[in-house]
N, C-alpha and C positions, 0 to 999 in steps of 0.2 A: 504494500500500500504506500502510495507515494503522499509527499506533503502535497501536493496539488488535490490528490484524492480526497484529502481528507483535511482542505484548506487552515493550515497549522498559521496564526498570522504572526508574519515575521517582522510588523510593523509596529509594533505595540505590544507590552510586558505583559506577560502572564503569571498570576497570583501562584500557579502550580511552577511554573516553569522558577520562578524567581524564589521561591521556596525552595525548591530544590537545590537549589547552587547553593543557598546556605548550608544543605545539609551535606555536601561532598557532589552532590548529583552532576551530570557532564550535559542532559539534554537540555541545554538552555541556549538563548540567543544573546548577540551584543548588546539588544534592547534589553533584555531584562538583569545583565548583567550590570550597564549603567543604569539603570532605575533603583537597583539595589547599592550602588554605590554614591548615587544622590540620596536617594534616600538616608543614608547612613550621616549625608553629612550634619541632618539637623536631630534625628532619631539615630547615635549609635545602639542602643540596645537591642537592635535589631538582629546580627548573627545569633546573641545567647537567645532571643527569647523564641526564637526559629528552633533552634536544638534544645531548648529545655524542654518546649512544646512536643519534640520525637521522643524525648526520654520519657515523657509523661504518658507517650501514649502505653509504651511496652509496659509502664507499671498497670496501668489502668485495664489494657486487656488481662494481664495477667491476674490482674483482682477478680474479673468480671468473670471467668474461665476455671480458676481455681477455687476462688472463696464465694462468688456466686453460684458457679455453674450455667453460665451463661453459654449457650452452644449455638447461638446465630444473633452475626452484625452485618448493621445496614452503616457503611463508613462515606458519610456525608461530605461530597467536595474531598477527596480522599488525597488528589496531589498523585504527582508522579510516582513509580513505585521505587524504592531505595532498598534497604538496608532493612530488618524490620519491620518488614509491614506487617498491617492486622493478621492477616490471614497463617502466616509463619510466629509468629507473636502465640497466637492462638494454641498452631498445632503443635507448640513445644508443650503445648500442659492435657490438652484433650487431642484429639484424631478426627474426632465425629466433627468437626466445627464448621457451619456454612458462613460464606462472606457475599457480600454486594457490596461493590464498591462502585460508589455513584460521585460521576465529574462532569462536567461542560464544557473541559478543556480537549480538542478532538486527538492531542498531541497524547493524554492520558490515555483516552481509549487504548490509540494504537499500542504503544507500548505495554497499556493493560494487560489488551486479547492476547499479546503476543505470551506476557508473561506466563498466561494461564490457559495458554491453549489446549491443553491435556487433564485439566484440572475442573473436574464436571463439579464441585461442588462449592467455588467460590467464581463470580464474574464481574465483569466489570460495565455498567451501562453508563450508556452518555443521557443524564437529564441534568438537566438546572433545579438545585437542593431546594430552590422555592416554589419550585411546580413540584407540590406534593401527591395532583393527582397522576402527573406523567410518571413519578418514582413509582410510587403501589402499583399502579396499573399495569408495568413494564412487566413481559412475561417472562424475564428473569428471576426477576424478584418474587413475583406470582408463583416460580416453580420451588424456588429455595426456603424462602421465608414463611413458616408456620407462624402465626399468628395466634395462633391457640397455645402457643407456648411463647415463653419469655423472651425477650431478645433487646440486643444492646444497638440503639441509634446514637451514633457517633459526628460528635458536630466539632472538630478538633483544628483550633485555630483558624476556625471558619466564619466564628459568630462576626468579627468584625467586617465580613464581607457583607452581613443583613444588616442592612439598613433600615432604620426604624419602619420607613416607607413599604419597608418587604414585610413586616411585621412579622417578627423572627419568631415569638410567642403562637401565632395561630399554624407556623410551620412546626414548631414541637410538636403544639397540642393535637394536626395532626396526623402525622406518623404517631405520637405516642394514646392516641385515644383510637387508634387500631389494637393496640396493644396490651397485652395483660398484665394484674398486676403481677410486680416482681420482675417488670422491664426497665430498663435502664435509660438514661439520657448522660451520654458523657461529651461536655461542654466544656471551649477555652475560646478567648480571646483576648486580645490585645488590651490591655485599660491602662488609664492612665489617672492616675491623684488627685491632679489638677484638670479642672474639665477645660479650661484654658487651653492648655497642653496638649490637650487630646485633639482640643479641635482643630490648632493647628497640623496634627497629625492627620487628621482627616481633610480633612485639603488640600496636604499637599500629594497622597496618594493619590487620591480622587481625581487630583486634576491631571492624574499621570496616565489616569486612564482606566485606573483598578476602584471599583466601587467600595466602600471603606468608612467605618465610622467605629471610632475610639470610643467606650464608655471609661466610666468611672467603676470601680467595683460595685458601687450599691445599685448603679443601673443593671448591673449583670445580674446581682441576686433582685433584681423584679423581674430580669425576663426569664426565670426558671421557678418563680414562686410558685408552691404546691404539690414540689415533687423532695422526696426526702434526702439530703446530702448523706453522701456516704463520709465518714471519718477522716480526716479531718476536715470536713466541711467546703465550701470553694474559695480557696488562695492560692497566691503565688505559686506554682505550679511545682519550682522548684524545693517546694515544703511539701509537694503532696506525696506522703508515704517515700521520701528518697531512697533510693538504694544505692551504694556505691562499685555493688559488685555489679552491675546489672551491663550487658553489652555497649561496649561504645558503638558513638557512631562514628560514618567515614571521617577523616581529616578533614579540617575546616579548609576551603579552596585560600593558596598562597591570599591574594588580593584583600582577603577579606579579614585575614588574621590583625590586623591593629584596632580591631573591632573586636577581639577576643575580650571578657571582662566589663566589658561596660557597664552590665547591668550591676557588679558590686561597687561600681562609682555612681553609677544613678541609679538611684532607687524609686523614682517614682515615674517610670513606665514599664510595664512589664506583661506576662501573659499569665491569665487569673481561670482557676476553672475547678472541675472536677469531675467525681459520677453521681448522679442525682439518679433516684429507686422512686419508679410510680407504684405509689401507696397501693 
């Protein structure tokens, strides 16, 4: 499948593609390369809170799969595949584990389908995370995802791409009001202390081209109110349940390493989240 097939726009940064180069990833373009080192100039915390956000997911499945028993994820705006993904996260604890990994970036598909072409029990569809009724409907999802049993939807360093306007609250409620209880919501995004701050953050991505909007933590705990926080509740990401033994990830790409540490010099941007259990 060629980038023409499957028109990859090599004109303007993608939130996946530009993600990924933080995390070691190689599929990226010049544009997203420089959007992420403009970006940096006014927002350094941005490499650690890109890799604290991978680190968090591997804890997070592995809660969900071991101490839940959670045996099927729907991974929301899921990103390039790297190093750790859901699906490999998963089968290091259970076997039986079904995945959907849902993107709107056509560059994920490809690379997806490719990854998982032999693999009949985890796939990858192309919908946009706010059309909830193209996700359920999708006869991927229809084939893998039991709904009579429990399952973890996965919104991970995604939230700050819904913008109020998408009303990120009625896209929980519904995927998770499909859902039984003892199903999961596992949520992070980007926040910022000062709403000031944030909102400068959010305009200058936005005007990059990437849809974007920084909360505050206390905005983040109203758009998940009603669902019960798993221990220790939602914060800084890199508090949640840390482990130091747990898999690196790849090397941080040369360019970006004087961006290593930022976040223990500024403390007041970061990526805030957790796993939230419907009652």
């Amino acid at each position: 499948m060629t980038d023409e097939q499957i028109s990859i726009p090599h004109d303007v940064p993608t939130s996946a593609r530009a993600y990924g180069w933080m995390l070691g990833g190689k599929d990226n373009y010049e544009i997203d390369r420089q959007f992420i080192l403009g970006t940096l100039q006014g927002f350094p915390e941005c490499v650690d809170i890109a890799r604290q956000n991978r680190e968090f997911l591997y804890r997070a499945v592995r809660y969900l799969v071991e101490e839940a028993g959670i045996r099927q994820f729907v991974d929301m705006g899921c990103g390039l595949p790297t190093d750790q993904n859901v699906h490999q996260v998963a089968r290091a604890f259970a076997p039986d584990v079904k995945v959907v990994y849902v993107d709107i970036d056509p560059i994920v598909l490809a690379h997806g389908r490719a990854l998982l072409a032999d693999d009949e029990t985890t796939t990858v569809i192309n919908a946009d995370m706010r059309d909830t009724d193209a996700v359920l409907g999708h006869p991927d999802l229809v084939r893998l995802i039991d709904f009579d049993r429990p399952l973890a939807a996965l919104f991970l360093s995604v939230g700050h791409h819904l913008t109020d306007a998408d009303d990120p609250q009625g896209i929980f409620q519904s995927l998770l009001g499909r859902a039984v209880s003892g199903s999961f919501l596992g949520f992070s995004q980007v926040v910022a202390d000062d709403a000031g701050q944030g909102a400068k953050m959010s305009e200058q991505i936005t005007g990059a081209g990437i849809p974007w909007q920084t909360r505050t933590p206390a905005e983040v705990d109203t758009l998940v109110a009603g669902l019960e926080p798993v221990d220790p509740g939602l914060v800084n990401l890199r508090d949640w349940r840390p482990d130091a033994g747990q898999p690196p990830l790849a090397p941080v790409p040369e360019p970006l390493l004087p961006w290593v540490g930022a976040t223990e010099r500024n403390k007041g941007i970061y990526e805030y989240g957790g796993l939230l259990r419907k009652p």
